[in-house]
C-alpha positions, 0 to 999 in steps of 0.5 A: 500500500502506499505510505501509512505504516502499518503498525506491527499489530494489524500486520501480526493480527492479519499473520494470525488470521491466515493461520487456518489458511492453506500454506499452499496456494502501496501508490499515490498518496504517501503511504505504507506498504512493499520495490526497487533496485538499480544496481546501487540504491541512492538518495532517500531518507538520512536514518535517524538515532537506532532504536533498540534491537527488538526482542522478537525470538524469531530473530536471529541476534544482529549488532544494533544497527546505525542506518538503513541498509540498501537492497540491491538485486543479485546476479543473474547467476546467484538467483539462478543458483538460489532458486530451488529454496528461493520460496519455502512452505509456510514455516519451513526453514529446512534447507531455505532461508533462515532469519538472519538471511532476510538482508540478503534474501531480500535482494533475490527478491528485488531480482525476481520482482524486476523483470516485468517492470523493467520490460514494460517501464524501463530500468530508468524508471525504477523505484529511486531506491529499494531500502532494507530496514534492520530491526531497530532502525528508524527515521523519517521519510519524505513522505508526511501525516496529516499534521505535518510531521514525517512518515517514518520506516521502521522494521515493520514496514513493507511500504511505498513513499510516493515523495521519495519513490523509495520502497521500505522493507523492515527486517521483522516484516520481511521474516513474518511474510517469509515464515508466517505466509509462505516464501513467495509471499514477499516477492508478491508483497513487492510486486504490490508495492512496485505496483504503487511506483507505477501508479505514483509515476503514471500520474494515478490520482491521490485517492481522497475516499475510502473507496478510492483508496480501495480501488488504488489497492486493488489494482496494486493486487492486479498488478501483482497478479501479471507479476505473478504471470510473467514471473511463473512465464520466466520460470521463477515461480510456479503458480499456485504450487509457490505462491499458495493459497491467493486469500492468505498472502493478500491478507498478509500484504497491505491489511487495512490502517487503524479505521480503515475498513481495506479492501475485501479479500474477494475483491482483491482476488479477483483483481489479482486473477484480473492482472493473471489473466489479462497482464498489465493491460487488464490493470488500466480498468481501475483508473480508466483515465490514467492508465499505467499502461499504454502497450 
């Protein structure tokens, strides 16, 4: 979703939920939510004073940090190196990645999340910058509340910041996704998130009702859909034996902001079986007069 943090609760509560779930299956207006990556990130907030390192057990120990760390995509040959356990099962780690891999791992899925985008868009018209934050960091973005005072990333995040065109990525966020959805539930979060950078750069309006921001939502979900084709078209996904059940990650991906009511579930199905089925052009209908994609 775009930027408005979304605070540790409502992602731990929407996790929680799809824990009777089959383990098989951000954009305009700063907010919070899931991408980028040139081969070096620049620009982007200045990191603020570190937090203490959360105490979270599912977490492997790390020297507290001093700043965001910048989330490039891995080589070609690295991702093809990593594939067979680049997605694991819903509390898998067996021969997959564990969590004290989430920096590293996040960089496959930039690499994997790319492709699409970069065909359609063009590499100069990434996310200016694709940040990791560790666990205990937080700072501002350029992004701002209603009262004027800045947005800020903490490890919690998987969010957009139209201001910055940066995507935020927060070690414990990453880890719940990862662990507590299923392993291509990340990499299906930063399409969604990627999706919101096409939005802010195609010029989709700020929503300023409910509705719209559900419908700005769903064609994110659309959006992540044609992902989800093109990547299992490349051979780096399969679907839906990697991704699983579609109802349990999108839950876990953008769950609705403190009195917010979101997006129901069943829309965002059938937006992201819209963006499956009919690629990116599909996803135009949701803002028919701002298209994000013109052929």
């Amino acid at each position: 979703m775009p930027r408005r943090p979304a605070a540790a609760s409502a992602l731990l509560a929407a996790l929680l939920l799809c824990a009777s779930c089959s383990s098989t299956p951000g954009g305009p207006s700063g907010g919070s939510s899931p991408a980028g990556g040139g081969s070096t990130s620049t620009g982007g907030p200045t990191s603020a004073t570190p937090s203490p390192v959360t105490t979270d057990a599912t977490l492997a120990p790390r020297p507290a940090p001093a700043a965001l760390e910048a989330a490039t995509p891995v080589p070609s040959q690295e991702l093809d190196a990593s594939r067979g356990r680049l997605y694991c099962p819903k509390g898998t780690q067996e021969g997959c990645h564990g969590p004290a891999d989430m920096p590293s791992y996040l960089g496959h899925v930039v690499a994997v999340t790319a492709p699409l985008f970069d065909a359609n868009y063009g590499v100069e018209n990434r996310p200016a910058s694709f940040f990791f934050v560790p666990a205990g960091v937080t700072g501002p973005t350029a992004c701002v509340k209603d009262d004027g005072t800045p947005e800020e990333y903490t490890s919690e995040d998987y969010s957009y910041c139209t201001e910055d065109k940066a995507i935020y990525v927060g070690q414990d966020a990453l880890w719940q996704l990862y662990n507590g959805v299923g392993g291509a539930a990340p990499a299906f979060g930063y399409a969604h998130e990627w999706g919101h950078h096409i939005q802010n750069i195609k010029g989709v309006p700020a929503p300023e009702t409910e509705e719209e921001n559900m419908l700005l939502e769903n064609q994110a979900d659309c959006i992540s859909g044609a992902w989800v084709a093109h990547a299992a078209q490349a051979g780096n996904l399969t679907y839906p034996g990697d991704l699983g059940d579609v109802n349990a990650m999108l839950a876990g991906i953008a769950p609705p902001g403190e009195g917010e009511t979101g997006s129901p579930i069943e829309d965002r199905a059938n937006a992201f079986m819209q963006g499956y089925t009919n690629g990116l052009p599909g996803c135009n209908s949701f803002f028919p007069e701002t298209p994000i994609y013109a052929g």
